[in-house]
GULUM-473229 format. One record per residue: y, z, x of N, C-alpha, C in turn; residue in three letters. Coordinates in steps of 0.2 Angstrom, whole numbers, plus 5000, padded with zeros to 4 digits. Example, Ala and Ser with C-alpha at 12.3 -4.5 7.8 and 13.67 -1.06 7.14 Angstrom:
497250395066497850395062498450395066ALA 498950355064499550365068500050395064SER 
This chain:
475750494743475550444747475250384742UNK 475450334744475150274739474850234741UNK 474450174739474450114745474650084750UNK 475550074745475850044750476050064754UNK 475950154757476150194762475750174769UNK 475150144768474750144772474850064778UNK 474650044781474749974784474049934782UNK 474449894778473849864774473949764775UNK 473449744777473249674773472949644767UNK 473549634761473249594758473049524757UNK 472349534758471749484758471549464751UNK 471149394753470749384743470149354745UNK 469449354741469349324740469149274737UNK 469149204739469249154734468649154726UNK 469349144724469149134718469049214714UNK 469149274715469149334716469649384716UNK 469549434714470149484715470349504722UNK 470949554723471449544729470849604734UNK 471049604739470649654743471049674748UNK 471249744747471649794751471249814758UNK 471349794763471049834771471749844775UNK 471549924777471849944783471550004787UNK 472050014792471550074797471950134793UNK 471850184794472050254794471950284798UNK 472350364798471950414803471350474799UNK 471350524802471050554797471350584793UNK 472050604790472150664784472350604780UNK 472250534783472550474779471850464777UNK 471350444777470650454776470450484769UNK 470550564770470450604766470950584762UNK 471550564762471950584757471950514751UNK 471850454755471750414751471050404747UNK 470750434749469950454745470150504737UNK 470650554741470750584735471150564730UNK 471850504732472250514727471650424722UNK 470950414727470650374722470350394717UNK 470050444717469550484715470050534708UNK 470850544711470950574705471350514698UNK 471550474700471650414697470850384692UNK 470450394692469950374691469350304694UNK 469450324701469350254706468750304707UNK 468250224711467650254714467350214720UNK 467050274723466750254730466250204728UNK 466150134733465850084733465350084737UNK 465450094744465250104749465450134754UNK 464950154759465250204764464750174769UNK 465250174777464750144783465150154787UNK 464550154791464850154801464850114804UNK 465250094811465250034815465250064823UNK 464950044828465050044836465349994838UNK 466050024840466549964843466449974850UNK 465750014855466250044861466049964866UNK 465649944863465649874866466449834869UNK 466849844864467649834866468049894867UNK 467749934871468150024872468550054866UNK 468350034860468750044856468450104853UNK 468150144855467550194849467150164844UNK 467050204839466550204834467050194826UNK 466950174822467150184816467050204810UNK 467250224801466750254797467350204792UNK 466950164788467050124783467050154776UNK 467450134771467250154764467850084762UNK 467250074757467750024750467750054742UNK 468150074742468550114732468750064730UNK 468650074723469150024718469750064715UNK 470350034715470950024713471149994707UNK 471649994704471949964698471749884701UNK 471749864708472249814708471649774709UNK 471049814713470649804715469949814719UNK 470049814725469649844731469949854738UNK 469749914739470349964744469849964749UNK 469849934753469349944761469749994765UNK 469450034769469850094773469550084780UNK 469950084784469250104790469650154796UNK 469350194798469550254800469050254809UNK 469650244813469150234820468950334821UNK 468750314825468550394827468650414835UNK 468850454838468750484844468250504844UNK 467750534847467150584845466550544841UNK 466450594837465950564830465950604824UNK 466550644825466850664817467150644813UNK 467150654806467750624801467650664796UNK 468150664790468150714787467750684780UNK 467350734779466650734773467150724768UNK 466850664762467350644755466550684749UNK 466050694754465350704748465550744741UNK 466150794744466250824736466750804732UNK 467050744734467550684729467050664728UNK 466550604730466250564727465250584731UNK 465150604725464450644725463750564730UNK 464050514728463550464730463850454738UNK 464150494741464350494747463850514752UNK 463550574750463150604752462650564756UNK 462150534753461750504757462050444762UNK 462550404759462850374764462950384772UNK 463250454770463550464776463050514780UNK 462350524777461850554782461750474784UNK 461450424778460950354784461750354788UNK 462350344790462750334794462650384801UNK 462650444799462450484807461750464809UNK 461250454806460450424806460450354813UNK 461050324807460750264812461550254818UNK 461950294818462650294823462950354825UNK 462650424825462750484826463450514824UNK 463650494818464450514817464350534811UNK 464450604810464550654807464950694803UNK 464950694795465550704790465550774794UNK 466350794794466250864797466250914790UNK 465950954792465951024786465550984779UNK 465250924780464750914773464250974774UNK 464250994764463751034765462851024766UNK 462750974766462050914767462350874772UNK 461750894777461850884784461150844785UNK 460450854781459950844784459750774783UNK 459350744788459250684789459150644784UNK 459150574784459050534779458550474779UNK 458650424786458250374788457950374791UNK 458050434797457550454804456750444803UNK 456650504798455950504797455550514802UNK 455650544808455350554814455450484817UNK 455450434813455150354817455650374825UNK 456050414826456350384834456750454834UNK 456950474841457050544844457850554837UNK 457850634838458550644836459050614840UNK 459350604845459550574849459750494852UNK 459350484846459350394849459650364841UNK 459950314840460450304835460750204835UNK 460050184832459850124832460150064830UNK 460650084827461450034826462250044831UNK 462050084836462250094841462350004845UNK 462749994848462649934852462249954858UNK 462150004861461750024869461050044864UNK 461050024860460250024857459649974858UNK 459149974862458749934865458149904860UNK 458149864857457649864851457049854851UNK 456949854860456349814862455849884861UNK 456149934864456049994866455450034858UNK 454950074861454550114855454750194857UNK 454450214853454550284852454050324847UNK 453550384851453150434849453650444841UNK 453050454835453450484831453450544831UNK 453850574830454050654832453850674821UNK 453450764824453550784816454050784813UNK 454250764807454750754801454950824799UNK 454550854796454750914793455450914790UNK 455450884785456050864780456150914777UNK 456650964777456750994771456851004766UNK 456351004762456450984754456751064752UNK 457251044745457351104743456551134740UNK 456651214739456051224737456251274729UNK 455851284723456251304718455651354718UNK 455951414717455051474718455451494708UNK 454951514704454751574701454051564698UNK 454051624694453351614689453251544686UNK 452551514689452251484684452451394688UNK 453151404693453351354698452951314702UNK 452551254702452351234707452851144707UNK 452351124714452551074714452150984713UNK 452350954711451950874713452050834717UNK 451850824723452150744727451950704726UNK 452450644727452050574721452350524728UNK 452050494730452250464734452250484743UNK 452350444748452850404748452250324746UNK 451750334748451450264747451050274739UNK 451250194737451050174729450650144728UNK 450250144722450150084718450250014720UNK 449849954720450149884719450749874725UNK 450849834723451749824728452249834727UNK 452249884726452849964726453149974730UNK 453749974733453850004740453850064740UNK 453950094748453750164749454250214747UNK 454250274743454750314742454450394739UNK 454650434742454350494740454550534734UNK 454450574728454650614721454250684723UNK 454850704725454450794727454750814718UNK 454250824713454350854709454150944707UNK 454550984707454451034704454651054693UNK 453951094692453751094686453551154685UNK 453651174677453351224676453051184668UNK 452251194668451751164666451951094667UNK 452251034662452350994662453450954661UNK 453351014661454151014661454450994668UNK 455150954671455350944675456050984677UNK 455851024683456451074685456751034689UNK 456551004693456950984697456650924702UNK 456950864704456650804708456850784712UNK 456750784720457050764725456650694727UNK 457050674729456850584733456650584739UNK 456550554744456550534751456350454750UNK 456950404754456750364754456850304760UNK 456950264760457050234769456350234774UNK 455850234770455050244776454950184780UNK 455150114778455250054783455450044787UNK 456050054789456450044795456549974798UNK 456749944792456349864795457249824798UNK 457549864799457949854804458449784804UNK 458749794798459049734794459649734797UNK 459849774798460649784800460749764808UNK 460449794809460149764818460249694819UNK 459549644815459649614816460049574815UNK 460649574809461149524809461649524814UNK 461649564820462049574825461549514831UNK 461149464830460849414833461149364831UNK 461349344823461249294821462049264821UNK 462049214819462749184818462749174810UNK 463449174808463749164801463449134797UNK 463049074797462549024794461649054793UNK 461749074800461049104800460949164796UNK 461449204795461449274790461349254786UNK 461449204783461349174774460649194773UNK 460249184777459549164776459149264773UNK 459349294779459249344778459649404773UNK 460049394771460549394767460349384760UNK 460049344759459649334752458949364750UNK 458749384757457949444759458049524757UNK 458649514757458649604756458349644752UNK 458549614746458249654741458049604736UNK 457349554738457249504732457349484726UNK 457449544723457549524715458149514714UNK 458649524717459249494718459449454722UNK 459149404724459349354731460049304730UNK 460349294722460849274724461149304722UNK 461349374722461749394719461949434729UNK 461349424734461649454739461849404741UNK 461649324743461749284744462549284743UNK 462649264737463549254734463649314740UNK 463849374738464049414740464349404748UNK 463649374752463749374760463949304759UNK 463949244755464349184755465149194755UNK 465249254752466049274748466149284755UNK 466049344758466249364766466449324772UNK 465849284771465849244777466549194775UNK 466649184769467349134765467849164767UNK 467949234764468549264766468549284772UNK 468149274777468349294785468449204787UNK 468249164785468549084788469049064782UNK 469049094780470049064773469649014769UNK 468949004769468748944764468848964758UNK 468848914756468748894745468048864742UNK 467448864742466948824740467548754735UNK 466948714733467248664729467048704720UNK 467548684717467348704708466648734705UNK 466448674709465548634705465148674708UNK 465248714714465148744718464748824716UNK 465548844712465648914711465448914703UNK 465448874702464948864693464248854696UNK 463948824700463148834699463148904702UNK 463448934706463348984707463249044701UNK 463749034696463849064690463049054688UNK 462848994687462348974684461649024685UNK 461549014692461049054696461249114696UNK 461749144694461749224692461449244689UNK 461649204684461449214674460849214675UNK 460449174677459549174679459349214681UNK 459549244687459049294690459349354687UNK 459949354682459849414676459349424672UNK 459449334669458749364663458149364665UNK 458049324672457349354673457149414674UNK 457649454678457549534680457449574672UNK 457949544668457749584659457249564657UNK 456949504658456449484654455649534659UNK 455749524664455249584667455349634665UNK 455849694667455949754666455849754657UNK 456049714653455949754645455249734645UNK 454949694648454049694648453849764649UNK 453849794655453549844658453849904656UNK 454449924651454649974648454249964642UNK 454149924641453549924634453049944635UNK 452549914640452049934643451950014645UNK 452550024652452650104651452650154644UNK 452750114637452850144633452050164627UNK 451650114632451050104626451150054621UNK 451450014623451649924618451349894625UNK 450649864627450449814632450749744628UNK 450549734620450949674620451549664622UNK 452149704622452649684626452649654633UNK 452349674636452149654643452049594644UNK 451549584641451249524638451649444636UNK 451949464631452449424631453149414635UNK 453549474637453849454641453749424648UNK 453149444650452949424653452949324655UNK 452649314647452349244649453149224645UNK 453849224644454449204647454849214652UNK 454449264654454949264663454349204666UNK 453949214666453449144670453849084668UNK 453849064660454148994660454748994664UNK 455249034664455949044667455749034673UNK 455349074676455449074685455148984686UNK 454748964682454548894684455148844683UNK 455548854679456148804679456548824682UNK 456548884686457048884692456648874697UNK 455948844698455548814704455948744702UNK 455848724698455748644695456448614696UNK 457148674696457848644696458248634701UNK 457948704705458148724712457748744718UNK 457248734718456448734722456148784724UNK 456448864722456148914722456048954717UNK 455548994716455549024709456349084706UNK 456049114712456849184715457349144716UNK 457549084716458149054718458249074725UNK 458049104730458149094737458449044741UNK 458849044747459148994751459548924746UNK 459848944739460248884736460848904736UNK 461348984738461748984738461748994746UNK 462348974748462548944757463248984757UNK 463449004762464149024765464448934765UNK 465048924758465548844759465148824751UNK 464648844749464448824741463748834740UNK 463448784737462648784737462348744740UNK 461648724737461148704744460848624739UNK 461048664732460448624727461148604722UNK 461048524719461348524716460948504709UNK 461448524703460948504696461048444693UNK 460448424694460348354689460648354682UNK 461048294681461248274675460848284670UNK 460148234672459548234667459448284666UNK 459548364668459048414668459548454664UNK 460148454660460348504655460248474649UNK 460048434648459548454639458848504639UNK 458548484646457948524646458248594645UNK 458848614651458948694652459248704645UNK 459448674640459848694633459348704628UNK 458748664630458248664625457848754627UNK 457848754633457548814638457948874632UNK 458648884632459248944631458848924624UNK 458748904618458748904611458048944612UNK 457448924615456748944615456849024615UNK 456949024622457149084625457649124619UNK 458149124616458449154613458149194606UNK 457749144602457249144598457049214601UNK 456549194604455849224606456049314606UNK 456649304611456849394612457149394605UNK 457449384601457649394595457349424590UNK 456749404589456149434590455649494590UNK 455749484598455449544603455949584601UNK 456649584600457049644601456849664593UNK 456849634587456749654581455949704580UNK 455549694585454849714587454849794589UNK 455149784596455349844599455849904593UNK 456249854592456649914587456449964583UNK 455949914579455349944572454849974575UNK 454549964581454050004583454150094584UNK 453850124579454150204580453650214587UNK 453050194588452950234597453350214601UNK 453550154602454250134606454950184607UNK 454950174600455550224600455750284603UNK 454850334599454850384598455050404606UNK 454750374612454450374619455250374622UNK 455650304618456250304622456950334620UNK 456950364614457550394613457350494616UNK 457950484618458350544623457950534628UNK 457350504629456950504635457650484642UNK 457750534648458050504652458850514653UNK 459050564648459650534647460250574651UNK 460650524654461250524658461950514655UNK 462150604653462650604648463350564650UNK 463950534648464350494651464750524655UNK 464950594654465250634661465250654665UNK 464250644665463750654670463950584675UNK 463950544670463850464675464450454679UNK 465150474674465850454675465850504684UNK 465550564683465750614690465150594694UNK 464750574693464050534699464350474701UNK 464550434698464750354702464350324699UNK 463950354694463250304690463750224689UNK 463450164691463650094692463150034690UNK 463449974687462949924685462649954677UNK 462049924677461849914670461649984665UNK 461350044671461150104670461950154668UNK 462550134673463250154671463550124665UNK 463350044661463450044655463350054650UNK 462550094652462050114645462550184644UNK 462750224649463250274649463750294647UNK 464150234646464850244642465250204648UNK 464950204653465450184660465450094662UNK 466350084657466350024656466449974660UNK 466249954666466549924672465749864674UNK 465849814674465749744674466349704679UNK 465949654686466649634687466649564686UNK 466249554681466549504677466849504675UNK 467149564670467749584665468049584669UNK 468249634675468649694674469049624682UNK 468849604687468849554691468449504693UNK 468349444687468049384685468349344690UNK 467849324695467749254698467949194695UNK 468049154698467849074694467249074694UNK 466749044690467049014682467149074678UNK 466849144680467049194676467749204669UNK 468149204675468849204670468749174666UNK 468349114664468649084658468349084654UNK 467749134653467449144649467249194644UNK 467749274645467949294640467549354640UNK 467149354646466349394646466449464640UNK 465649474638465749514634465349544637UNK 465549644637465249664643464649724638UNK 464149724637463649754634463749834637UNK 464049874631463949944635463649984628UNK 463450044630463250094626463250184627UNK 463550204623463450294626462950344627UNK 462350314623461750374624461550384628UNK 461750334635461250344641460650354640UNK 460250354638459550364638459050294638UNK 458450294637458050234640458150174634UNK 458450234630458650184622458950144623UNK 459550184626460150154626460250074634UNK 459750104637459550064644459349994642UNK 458849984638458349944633459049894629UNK 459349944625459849904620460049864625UNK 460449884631460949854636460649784640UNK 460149794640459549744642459749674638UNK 459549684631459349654627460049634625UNK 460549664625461249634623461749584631UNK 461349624636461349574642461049474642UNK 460449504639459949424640460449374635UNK 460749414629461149374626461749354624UNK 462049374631462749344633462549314639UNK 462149324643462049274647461749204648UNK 461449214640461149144637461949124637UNK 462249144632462649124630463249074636UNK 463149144642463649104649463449044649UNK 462649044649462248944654462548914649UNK 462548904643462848874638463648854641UNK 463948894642464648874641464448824649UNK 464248874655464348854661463948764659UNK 463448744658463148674654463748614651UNK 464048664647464548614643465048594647UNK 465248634651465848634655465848624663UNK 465048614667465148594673465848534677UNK 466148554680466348504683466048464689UNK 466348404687466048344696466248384701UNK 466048354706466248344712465848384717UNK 465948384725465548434729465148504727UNK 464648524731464448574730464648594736UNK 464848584742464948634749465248594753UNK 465748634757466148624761466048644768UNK 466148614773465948624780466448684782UNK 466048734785466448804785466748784792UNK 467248814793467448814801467248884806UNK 467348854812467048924816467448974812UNK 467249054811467249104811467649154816UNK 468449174813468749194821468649274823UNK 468649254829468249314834468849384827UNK 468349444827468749494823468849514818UNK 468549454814468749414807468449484803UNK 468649504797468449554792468349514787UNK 467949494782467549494778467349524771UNK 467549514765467249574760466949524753UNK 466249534752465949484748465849554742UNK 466149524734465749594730465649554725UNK 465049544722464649534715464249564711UNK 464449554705464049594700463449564700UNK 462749584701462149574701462049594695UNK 461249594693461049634686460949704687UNK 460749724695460849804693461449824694UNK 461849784698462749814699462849774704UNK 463349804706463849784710463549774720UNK 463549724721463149704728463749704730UNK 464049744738464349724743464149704749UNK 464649684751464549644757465149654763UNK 464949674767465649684774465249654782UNK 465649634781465649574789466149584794UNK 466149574800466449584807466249544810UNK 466649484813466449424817466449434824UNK 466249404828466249434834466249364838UNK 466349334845466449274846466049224846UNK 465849154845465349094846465149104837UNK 465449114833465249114825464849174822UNK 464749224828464049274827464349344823UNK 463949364823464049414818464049504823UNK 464549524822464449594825464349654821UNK 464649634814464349704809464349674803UNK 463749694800463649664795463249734789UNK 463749734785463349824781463349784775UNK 462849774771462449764763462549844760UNK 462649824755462649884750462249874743UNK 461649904742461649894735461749944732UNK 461849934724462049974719461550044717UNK 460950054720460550094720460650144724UNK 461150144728461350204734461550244727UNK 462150234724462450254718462050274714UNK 461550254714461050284705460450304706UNK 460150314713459450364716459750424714UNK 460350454715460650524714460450564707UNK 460950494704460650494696460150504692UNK 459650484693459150484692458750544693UNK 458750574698458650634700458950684692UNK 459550674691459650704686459550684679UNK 459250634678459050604673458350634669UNK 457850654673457450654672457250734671UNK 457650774671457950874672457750854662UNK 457150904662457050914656456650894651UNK 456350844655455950784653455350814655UNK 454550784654454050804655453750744660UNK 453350774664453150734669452950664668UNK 452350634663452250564660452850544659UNK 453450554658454050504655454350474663UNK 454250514668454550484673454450404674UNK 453850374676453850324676454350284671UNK 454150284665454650254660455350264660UNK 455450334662456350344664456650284671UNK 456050304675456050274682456150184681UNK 455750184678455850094678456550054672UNK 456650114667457250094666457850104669UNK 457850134675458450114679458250054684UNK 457750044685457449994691457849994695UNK 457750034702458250044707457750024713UNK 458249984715457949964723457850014729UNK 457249994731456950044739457149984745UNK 457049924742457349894749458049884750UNK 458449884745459149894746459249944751UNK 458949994750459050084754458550074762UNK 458250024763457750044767458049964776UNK 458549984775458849924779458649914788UNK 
């Protein structure tokens, strides 16, 4: 069975690689997961949809990458069954619980059945992405009683560590078991908000999800942004203009380096270097202040729009931003020459953490934690957007998987993506930033995919009629690498977790929808 066995529409995103959608049955479901999975393909996303609003039933979603590209499936359901992929693609697992959590449809024969979002917050029985789901409605919270696995022998006990943190942390639970200081084993619980993201976009219409859309998960707002920009374009056939799809390049490159210049602060910090902190501290400040002063927000919020951008760059204002790229490139030059030579740094980061490459390539490990692993996939190499294609990206990988190799990857990211503002500076084109989108047609399917700093953000859209939104699934890359992590940290002593933890920096609100 191959692709073209299946009834497919080839789609594109503008400016982007080709995107394969179509329906299947079930043994076509299974079977095209498997021949992705044996090929070297990998699950992206997995989700549910309530179609009974138009008598059609329910459906279960999944987007793979292929040679060519990205392989959309959608498989309607009679009932609420479908057949489990969790032992092809291990990052399926949670997926496909928050999917029965919030739309009652159940991998049949997965071996990991127990809940994932519920958390008591609402009856087993009630299934809050449902269309017959009443939002107004509250509900007693019922006991959890989550079962954790439990690891018994001599000398075994356990640490809970969460779910409420420190500072402004979001909520996430670490049931560690140890013997003395050693780590046997770490389970997660995550999803304690319920802040009901998914819901909501089924009010809003196509222009209005932009707003929310860039909320999801803040440290990456334009990278969700793009993403849900892309969707809404490829459900109306639009093209942004050139000028367009380069600032948007522009404001990638930014909230990368700002995301690296925080996280190698506080990997320092985590290490016993406070100076680290410190300084990179006070160049993410100057950076986030020139993306106030460019584009009127520190995080770059509400500047990328479904048709283009919101904010255009001043002429006068690229000598500043060139002078900005030399400072900054300096400085971490530097900083990396620092970190290198410091033996407590090292000593803390090497093997601390580490996620061996066949560990990564058989988990779905993705994004920057997937490249510290050996796992070469960047889609600006591999399916470069405009401006992308033209600039030959160079994609920072390393094998040790460990926080060393996390740290390197960091550090060799900030300086190609200096190196992008630079190109994107020299070579802006004139013209528009945005183009006036047309209604959205009733039905429309939609697929937005951007490489953010942690990885790869998707986007899946469903139009519904008067430009509104009927389903709307965000995907971040941290569904992929919470699993990971889990294994990352097997064998390590308890004090490293933080420091392993924050060099993966994975999203809680990406997971908490």
């Amino acid at each position: 069975m191959r692709v073209e066995d299946f009834e497919f529409d080839l789609g594109g995103l503008p400016g982007a690689m080709p995107i394969w959608h179509g329906r299947v049955h079930a043994a076509q479901w299974r079977r095209a997961c498997e021949q992705v999975h044996e090929k070297g393909g990998r699950l992206v996303a997995l989700w549910g949809s309530d179609n009974t609003d138009r008598a059609s039933g329910s459906a279960v979603h999944a987007a793979l990458t292929v040679r060519s590209g990205l392989l959309t499936i959608t498989l309607p359901i009679d009932g609420d069954r479908y057949p489990d992929i969790s032992d092809l693609f291990p990052a399926a697992n949670r997926m496909q619980r928050a999917t029965f959590d919030l739309l009652g449809l159940r991998p049949e024969d997965a071996a990991d059945q127990r809940k994932w979002l519920r958390h008591g917050a609402w009856p087993e029985d009630v299934f809050p992405l449902r269309k017959s789901f009443d939002a107004s409605q509250t509900f007693r919270n019922e006991v959890d009683g989550y079962p954790f696995v439990v690891v018994q022998g001599e000398g075994v006990h356990e640490i809970p560590v969460g779910p409420v943190h420190a500072g402004t942390i979001e909520p996430g639970h670490f049931r560690f078991s140890i013997v003395g200081e050693g780590i046997l084993r770490l389970e997660e619980r995550l999803g304690y908000k319920h802040k009901g993201v998914e819901k909501l976009f089924e009010s809003m219409n196509v222009m209005q999800g932009a707003k929310l859309a860039g909320r999801i998960s803040c440290d990456s707002t334009v990278a969700y942004a793009w993403a849900y920009a892309m969707a809404v374009e490829s459900a109306t056939g639009v093209t942004p203009p050139p000028r367009a799809l380069w600032l948007r390049a522009l404001l990638l490159e930014r909230e990368r380096i700002g995301q690296h210049l925080w996280d190698l602060g506080f990997l320092g910090n985590d290490a016993g270097l406070a100076f680290g902190l410190a300084q990179f501290s006070r160049l993410r400040e100057d950076w986030l202040r020139v993306n106030q002063a460019l584009f009127g927000h520190r995080y770059l919020m509400d500047t990328v729009i479904p048709g283009g951008v919101a904010r255009d760059l001043a002429l006068s204002a690229i000598p500043g931003i060139s002078e900005e790229i030399g400072r900054v490139r300096q400085s971490v030059r530097v900083l990396r020459g620092i970190y290198d030579e410091h033996a407590g740094l090292q000593d803390r980061f090497i093997d601390a953490g580490r996620v061996r490459p066949e560990v990564a390539e058989r988990m779905g490990l993705t994004g920057l934690a997937g490249r510290a692993s050996a796992v070469a996939w960047d889609l600006r190499v591999q399916f470069p957007p405009v401006p992308y294609d033209g600039f030959d990206v160079q994609m920072a990988t390393h094998g040790n998987g460990d926080v060393a190799a996390r740290v390197i990857v960091r550090f060799d990211e900030i300086a190609e993506s200096l190196r992008l503002i630079g190109l994107i500076l020299s070579r802006l084109p004139d013209g528009d930033i945005a183009v006036r989108l047309p209604e959205a047609p009733r039905n429309a399917i939609g697929i937005g995919w951007v490489e953010g700093w942690r990885g790869e953000v998707l986007m899946a859209l469903e139009t519904d009629s008067d430009n509104g939104i009927r389903r709307l699934h965000p995907h971040d890359p941290s569904w992929q690498n919470w699993p990971v992590l889990e294994r990352a940290v097997l064998g390590n002593i308890v004090p490293d977790f933080p420091l392993i933890n924050k060099s993966f920096n994975l999203s809680y609100s990406g997971h908490d929808l």
